[in-house]
VEXLUM-597052 format. One record per residue (C-alpha): residue number from 1; x, y, z. Coordinates in nm, 4 decimals. Layout:
BEGIN
<resi = NUM; xx = X; yy = Y; zz = Z> .
...
//
This chain:
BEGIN
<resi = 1; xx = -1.1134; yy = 2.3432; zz = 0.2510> .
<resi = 2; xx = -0.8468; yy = 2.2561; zz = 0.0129> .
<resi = 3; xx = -0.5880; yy = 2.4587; zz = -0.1225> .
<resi = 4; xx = -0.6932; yy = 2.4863; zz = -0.4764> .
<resi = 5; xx = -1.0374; yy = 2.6642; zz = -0.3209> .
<resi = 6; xx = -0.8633; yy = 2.9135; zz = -0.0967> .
<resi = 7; xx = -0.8434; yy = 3.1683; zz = -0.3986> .
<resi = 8; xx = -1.2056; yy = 3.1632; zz = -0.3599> .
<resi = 9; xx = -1.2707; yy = 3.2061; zz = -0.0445> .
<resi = 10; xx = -1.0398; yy = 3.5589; zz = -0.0280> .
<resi = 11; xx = -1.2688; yy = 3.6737; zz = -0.3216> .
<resi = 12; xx = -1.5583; yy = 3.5615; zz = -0.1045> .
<resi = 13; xx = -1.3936; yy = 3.7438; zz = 0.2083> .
<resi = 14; xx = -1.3822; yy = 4.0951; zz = 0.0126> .
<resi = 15; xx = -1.6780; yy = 4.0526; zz = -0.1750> .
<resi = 16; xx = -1.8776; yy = 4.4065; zz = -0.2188> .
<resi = 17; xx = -1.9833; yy = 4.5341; zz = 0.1026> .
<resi = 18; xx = -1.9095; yy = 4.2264; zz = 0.2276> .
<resi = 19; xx = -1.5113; yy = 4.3511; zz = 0.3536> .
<resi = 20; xx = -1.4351; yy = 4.4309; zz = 0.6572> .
<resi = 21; xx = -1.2072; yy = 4.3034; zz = 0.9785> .
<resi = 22; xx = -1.3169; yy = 3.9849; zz = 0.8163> .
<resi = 23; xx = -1.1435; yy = 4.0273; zz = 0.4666> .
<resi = 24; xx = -0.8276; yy = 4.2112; zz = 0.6750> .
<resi = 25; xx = -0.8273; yy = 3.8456; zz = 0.8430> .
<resi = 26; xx = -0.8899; yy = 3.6392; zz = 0.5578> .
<resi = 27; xx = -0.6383; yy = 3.8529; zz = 0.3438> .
<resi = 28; xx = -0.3555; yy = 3.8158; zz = 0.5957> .
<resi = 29; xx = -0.4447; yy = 3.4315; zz = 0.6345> .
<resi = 30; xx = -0.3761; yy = 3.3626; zz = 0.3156> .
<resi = 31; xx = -0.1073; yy = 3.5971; zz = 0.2512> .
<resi = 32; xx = 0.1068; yy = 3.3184; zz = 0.0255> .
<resi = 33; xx = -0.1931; yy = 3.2763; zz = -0.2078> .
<resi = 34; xx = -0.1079; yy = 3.5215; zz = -0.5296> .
<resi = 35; xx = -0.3907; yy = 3.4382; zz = -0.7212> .
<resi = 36; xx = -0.7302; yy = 3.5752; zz = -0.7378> .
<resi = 37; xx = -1.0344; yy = 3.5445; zz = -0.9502> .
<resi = 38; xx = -1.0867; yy = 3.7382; zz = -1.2363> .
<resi = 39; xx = -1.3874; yy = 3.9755; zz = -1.2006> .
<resi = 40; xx = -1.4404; yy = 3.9705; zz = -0.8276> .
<resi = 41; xx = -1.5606; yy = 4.2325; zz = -0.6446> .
<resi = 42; xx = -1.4099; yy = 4.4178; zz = -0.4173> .
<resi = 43; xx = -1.5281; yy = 4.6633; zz = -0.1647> .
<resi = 44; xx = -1.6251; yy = 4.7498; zz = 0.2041> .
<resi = 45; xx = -1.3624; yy = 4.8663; zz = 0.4060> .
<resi = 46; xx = -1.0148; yy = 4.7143; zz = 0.3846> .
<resi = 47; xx = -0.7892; yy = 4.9854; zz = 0.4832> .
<resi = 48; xx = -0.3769; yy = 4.8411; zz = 0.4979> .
<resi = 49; xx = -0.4258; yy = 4.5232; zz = 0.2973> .
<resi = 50; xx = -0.1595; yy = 4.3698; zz = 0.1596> .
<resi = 51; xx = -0.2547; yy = 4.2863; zz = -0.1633> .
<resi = 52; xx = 0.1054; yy = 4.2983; zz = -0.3111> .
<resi = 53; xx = 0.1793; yy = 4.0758; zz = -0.6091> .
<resi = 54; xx = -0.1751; yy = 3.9432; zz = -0.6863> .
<resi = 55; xx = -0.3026; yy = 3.8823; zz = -0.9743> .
<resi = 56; xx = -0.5756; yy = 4.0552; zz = -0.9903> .
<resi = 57; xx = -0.6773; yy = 4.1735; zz = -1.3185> .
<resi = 58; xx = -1.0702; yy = 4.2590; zz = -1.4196> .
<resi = 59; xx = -1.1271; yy = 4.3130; zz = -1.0709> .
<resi = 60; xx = -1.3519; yy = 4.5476; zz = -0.9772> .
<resi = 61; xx = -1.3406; yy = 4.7844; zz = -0.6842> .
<resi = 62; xx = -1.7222; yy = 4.9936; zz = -0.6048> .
<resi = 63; xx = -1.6975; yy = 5.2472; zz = -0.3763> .
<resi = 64; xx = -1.4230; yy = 5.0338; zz = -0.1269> .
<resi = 65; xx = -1.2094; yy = 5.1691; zz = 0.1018> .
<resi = 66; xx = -0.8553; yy = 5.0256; zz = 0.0243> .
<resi = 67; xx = -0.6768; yy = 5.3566; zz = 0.1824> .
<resi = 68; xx = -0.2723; yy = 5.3164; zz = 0.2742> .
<resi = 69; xx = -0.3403; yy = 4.9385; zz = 0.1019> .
<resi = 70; xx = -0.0008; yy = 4.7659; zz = -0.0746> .
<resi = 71; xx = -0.0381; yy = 4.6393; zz = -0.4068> .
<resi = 72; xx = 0.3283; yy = 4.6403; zz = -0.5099> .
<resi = 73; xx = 0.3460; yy = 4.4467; zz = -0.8499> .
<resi = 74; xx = 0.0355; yy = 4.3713; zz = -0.8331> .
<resi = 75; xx = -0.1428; yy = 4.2584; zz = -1.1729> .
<resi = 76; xx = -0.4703; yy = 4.5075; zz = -1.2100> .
<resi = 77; xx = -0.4848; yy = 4.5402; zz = -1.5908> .
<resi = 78; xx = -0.8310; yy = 4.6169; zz = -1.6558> .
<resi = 79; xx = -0.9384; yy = 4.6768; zz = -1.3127> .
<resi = 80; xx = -1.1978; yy = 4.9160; zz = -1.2092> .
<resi = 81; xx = -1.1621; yy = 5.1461; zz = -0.9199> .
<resi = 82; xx = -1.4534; yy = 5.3858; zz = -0.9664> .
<resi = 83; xx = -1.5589; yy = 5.5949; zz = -0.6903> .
<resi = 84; xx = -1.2708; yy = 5.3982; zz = -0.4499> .
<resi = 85; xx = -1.0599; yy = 5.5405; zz = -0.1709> .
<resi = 86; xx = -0.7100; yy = 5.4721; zz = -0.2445> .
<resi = 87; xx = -0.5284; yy = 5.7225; zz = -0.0740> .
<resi = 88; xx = -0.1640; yy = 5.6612; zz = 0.0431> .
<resi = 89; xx = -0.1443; yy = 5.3271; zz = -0.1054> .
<resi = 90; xx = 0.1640; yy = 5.1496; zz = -0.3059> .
<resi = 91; xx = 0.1083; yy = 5.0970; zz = -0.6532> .
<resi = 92; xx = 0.4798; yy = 5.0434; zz = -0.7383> .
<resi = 93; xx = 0.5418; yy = 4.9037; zz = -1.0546> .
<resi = 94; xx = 0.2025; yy = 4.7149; zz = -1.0942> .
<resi = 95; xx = 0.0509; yy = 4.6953; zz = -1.4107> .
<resi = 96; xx = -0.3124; yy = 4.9567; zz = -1.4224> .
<resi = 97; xx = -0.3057; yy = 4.8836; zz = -1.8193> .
<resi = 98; xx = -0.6989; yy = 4.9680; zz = -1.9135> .
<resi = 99; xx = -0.7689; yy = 5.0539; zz = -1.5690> .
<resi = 100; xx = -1.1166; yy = 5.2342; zz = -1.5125> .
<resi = 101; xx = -1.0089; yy = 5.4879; zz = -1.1807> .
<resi = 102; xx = -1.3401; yy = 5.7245; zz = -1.2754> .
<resi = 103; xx = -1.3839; yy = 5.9512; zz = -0.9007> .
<resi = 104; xx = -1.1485; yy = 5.7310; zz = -0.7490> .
<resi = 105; xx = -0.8981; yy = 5.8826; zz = -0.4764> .
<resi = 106; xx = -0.4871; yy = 5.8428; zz = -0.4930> .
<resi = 107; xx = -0.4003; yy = 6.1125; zz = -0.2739> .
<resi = 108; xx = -0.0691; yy = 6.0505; zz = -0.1559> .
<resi = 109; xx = 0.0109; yy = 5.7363; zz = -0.3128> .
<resi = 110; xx = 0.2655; yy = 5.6001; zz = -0.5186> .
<resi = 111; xx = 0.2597; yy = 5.4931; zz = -0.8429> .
<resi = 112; xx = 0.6620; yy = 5.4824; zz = -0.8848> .
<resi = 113; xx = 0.7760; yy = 5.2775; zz = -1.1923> .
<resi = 114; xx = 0.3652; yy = 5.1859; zz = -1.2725> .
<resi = 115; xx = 0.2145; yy = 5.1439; zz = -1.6332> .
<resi = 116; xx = -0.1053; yy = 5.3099; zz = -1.6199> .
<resi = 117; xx = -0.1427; yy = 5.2593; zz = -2.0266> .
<resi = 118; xx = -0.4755; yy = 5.3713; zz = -2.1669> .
<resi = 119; xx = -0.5685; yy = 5.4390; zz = -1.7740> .
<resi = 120; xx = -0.9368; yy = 5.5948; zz = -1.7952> .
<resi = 121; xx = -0.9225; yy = 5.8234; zz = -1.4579> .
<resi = 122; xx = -1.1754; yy = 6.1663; zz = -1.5639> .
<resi = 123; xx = -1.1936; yy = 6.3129; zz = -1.2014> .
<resi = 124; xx = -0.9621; yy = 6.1171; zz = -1.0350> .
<resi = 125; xx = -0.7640; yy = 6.2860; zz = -0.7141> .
<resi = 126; xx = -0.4100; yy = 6.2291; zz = -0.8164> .
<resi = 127; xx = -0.2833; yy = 6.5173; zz = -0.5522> .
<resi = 128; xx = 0.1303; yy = 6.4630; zz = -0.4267> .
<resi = 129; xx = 0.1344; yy = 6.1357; zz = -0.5453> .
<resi = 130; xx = 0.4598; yy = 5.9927; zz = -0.6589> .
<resi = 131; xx = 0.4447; yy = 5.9074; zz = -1.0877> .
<resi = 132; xx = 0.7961; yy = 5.9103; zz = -1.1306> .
<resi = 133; xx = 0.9133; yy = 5.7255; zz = -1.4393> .
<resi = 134; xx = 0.5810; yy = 5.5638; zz = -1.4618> .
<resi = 135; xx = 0.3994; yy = 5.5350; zz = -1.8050> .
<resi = 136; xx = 0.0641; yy = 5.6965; zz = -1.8574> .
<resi = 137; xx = 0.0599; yy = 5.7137; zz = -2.2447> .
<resi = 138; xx = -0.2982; yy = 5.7416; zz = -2.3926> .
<resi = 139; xx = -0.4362; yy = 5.7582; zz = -2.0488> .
<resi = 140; xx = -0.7523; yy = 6.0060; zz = -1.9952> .
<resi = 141; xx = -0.6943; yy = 6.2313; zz = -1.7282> .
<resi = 142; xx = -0.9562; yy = 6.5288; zz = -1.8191> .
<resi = 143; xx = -1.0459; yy = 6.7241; zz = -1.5151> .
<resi = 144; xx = -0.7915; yy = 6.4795; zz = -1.3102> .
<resi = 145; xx = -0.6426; yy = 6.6254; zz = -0.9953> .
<resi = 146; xx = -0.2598; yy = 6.6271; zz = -1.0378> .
<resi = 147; xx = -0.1014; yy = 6.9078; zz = -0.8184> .
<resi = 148; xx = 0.2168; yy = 6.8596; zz = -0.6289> .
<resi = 149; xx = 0.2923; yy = 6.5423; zz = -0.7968> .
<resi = 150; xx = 0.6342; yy = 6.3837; zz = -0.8247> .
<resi = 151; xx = 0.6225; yy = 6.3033; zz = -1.2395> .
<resi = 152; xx = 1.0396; yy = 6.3322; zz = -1.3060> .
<resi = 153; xx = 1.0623; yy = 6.0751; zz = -1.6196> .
<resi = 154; xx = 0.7074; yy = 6.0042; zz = -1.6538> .
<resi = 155; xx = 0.5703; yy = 5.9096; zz = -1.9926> .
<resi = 156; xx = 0.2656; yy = 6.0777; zz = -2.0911> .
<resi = 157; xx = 0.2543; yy = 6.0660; zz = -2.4711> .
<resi = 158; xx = -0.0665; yy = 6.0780; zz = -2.6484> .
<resi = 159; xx = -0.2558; yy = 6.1159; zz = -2.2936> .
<resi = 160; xx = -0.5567; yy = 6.3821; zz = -2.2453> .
<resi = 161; xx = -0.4980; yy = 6.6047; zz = -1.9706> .
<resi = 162; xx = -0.7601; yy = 6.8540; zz = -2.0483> .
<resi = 163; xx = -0.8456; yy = 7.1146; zz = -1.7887> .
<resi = 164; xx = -0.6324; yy = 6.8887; zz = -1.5342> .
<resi = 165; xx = -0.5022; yy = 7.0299; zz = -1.2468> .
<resi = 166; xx = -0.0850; yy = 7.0018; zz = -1.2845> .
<resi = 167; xx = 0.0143; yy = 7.3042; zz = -1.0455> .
<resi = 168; xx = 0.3149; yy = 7.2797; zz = -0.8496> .
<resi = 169; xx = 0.3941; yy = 6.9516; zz = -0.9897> .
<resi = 170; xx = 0.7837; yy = 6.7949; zz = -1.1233> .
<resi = 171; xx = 0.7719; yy = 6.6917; zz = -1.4590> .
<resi = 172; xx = 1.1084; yy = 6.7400; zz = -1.5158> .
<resi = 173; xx = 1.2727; yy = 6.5152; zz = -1.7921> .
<resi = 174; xx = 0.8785; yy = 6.3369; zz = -1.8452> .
<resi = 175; xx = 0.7283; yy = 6.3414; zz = -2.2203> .
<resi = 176; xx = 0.4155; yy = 6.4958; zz = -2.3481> .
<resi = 177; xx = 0.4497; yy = 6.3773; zz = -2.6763> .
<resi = 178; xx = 0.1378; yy = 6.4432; zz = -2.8732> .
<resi = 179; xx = -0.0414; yy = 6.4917; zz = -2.5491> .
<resi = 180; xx = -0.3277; yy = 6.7579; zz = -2.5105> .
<resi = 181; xx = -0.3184; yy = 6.9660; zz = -2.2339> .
<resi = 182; xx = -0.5623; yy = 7.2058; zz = -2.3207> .
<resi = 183; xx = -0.7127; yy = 7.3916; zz = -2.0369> .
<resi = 184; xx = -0.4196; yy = 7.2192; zz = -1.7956> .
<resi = 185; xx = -0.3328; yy = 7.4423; zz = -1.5318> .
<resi = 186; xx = 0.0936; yy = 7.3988; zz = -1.5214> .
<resi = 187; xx = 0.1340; yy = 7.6899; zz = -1.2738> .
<resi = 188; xx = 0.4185; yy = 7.6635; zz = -1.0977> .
<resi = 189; xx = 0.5167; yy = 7.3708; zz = -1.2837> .
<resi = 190; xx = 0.8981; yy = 7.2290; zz = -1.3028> .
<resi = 191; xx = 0.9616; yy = 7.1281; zz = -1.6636> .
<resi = 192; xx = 1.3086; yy = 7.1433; zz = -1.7233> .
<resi = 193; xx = 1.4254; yy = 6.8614; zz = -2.0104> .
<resi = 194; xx = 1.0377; yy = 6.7740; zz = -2.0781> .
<resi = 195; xx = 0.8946; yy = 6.7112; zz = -2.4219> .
<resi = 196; xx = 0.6630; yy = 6.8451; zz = -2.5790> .
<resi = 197; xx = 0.6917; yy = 6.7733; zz = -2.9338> .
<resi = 198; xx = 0.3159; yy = 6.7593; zz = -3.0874> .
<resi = 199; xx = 0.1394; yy = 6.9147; zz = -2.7866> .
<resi = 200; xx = -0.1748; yy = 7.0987; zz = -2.7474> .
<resi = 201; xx = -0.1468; yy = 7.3684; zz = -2.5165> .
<resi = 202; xx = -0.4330; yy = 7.5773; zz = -2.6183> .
<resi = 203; xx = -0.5715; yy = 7.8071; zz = -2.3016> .
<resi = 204; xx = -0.2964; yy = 7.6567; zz = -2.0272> .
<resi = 205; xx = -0.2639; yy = 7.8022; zz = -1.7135> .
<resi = 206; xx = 0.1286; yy = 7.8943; zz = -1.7040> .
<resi = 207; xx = 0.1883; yy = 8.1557; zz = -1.4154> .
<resi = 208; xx = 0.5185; yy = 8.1069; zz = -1.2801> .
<resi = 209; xx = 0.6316; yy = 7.8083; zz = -1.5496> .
<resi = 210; xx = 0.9236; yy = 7.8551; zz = -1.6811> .
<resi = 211; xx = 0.9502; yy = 7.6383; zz = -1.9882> .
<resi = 212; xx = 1.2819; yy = 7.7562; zz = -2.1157> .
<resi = 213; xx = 1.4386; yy = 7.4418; zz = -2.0279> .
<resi = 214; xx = 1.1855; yy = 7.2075; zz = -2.1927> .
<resi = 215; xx = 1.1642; yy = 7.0762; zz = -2.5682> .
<resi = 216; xx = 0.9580; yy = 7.1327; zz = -2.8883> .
<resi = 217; xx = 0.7047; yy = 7.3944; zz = -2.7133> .
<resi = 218; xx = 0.5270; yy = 7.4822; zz = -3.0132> .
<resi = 219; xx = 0.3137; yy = 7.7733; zz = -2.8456> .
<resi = 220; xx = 0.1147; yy = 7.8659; zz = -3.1409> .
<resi = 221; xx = -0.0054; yy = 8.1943; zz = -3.0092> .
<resi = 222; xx = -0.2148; yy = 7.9932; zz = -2.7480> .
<resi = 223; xx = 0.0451; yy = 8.0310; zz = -2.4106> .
<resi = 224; xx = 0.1605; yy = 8.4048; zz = -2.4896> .
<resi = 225; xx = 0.0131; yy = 8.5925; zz = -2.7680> .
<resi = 226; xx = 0.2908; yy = 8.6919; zz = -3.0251> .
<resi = 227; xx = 0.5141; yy = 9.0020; zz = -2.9220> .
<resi = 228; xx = 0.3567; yy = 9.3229; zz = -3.1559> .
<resi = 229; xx = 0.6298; yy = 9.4701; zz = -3.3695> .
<resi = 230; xx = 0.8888; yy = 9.7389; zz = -3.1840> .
<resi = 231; xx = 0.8064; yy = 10.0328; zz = -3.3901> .
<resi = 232; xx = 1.1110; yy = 10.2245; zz = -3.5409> .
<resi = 233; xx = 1.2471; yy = 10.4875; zz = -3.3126> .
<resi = 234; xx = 1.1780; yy = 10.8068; zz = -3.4885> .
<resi = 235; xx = 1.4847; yy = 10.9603; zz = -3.6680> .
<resi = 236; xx = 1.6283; yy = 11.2690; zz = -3.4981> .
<resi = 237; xx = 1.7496; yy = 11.5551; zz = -3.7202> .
<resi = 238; xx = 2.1506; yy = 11.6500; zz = -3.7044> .
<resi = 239; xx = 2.2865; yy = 11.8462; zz = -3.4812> .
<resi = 240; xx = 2.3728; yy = 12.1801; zz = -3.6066> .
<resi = 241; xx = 2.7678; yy = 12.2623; zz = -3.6464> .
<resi = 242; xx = 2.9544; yy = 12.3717; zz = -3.3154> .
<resi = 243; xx = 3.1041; yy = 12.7129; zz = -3.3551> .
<resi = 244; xx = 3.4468; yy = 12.7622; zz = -3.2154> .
//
């Protein structure tokens, strides 16, 4: 087979259902190959590839089992990962820009330095995984699974993160510009130097957050309902002259 084929035949390898010791073969075989065809399908059971660098953009992952998998710099704008088991794998600075992760797990892994723009994960398991300085503006998170993460300097302006599970998490120094986070639990939360200038925070979960440190909270009356008035302490009457 020649070389300009060999792209095809590590599509071919991981092809839906199709993955297995044979794609962990094929994949290692042609290690030095970095691209891959747009809109193949990958799934089966690939746990540990090394997928690092491809280009692999439109690709689209059903149900696959890619757990502890390196995709360092990878190109996956537009990818799909619905319903995928991703769990412990390196994501490091690729590029997830229109990504579809709908039910897919992340557990443990690490996005560090990623762009997840416009990322469409509803229901995703993003559980102590590390985001830090990663971008996630616009992205949909609603309902996402985001406790314990490692978010110091991530960006997620403009992102939905409603009802999303945040508790426990380090956000320190990451924007929530115009974000809405209503519903988000943030219990236990670390939010020192984070912005929120624009945010919803209507019905949050905040036991235990201490957002002193953090910018523009506009609560609104929707994280603690407005102190009532101190009423005036009643006036007491002089006290009658002291006779020598």
């Amino acid at each position: 087979m020649t070389r300009m084929f060999e792209p095809f035949a590590l599509a071919a390898a991981l092809v839906a259902g199709g993955a297995g010791l044979g794609a962990v073969t094929a994949a290692h075989a042609l290690d030095d190959v970095r691209v891959v065809p747009r809109q193949v399908s990958l799934g089966g059971s690939c746990p540990g590839c090394d997928l690092s660098g491809k280009k692999l953009q439109g690709a689209r992952f059903f149900g696959a089992d890619f757990a502890k998998a390196s995709l360092v710099g990878s190109n996956l704008r537009g990818a799909s990962f619905t319903g995928s088991d991703f769990s412990g794998a390196n994501f490091a600075h690729a590029d997830l820009t229109g990504a579809g992760a709908m039910g897919a797990d992340f557990s443990q892994s690490s996005f560090a330095g990623a762009t997840l723009v416009s990322l469409r994960g509803t229901g995703a398991d993003f559980h102590d995984v590390d985001l830090k300085g990663s971008r996630l503006d616009f992205s949909d998170l609603s309902g996402c699974d985001l406790h314990g993460v490692d978010a110091r300097g991530a960006n997620f302006d403009g992102a939905r993160l409603l009802g999303a599970d945040l508790h426990g998490g380090r956000f320190e120094q990451a924007s929530f510009r115009g974000a809405d986070l209503t519903g988000a639990d943030l219990a236990g939360g670390h939010f020192a130097g984070a912005d929120f200038k624009g945010a919803i925070l209507r019905g949050i979960s905040h036991s235990g957050v201490d957002l002193s440190e953090a910018k523009n909270v506009a609560f609104a009356g929707h994280l603690v309902p407005p102190l009532a008035p101190r009423p005036p302490e009643p006036l007491r009457p002089p006290e009658p002259p002291r006779h020598n």
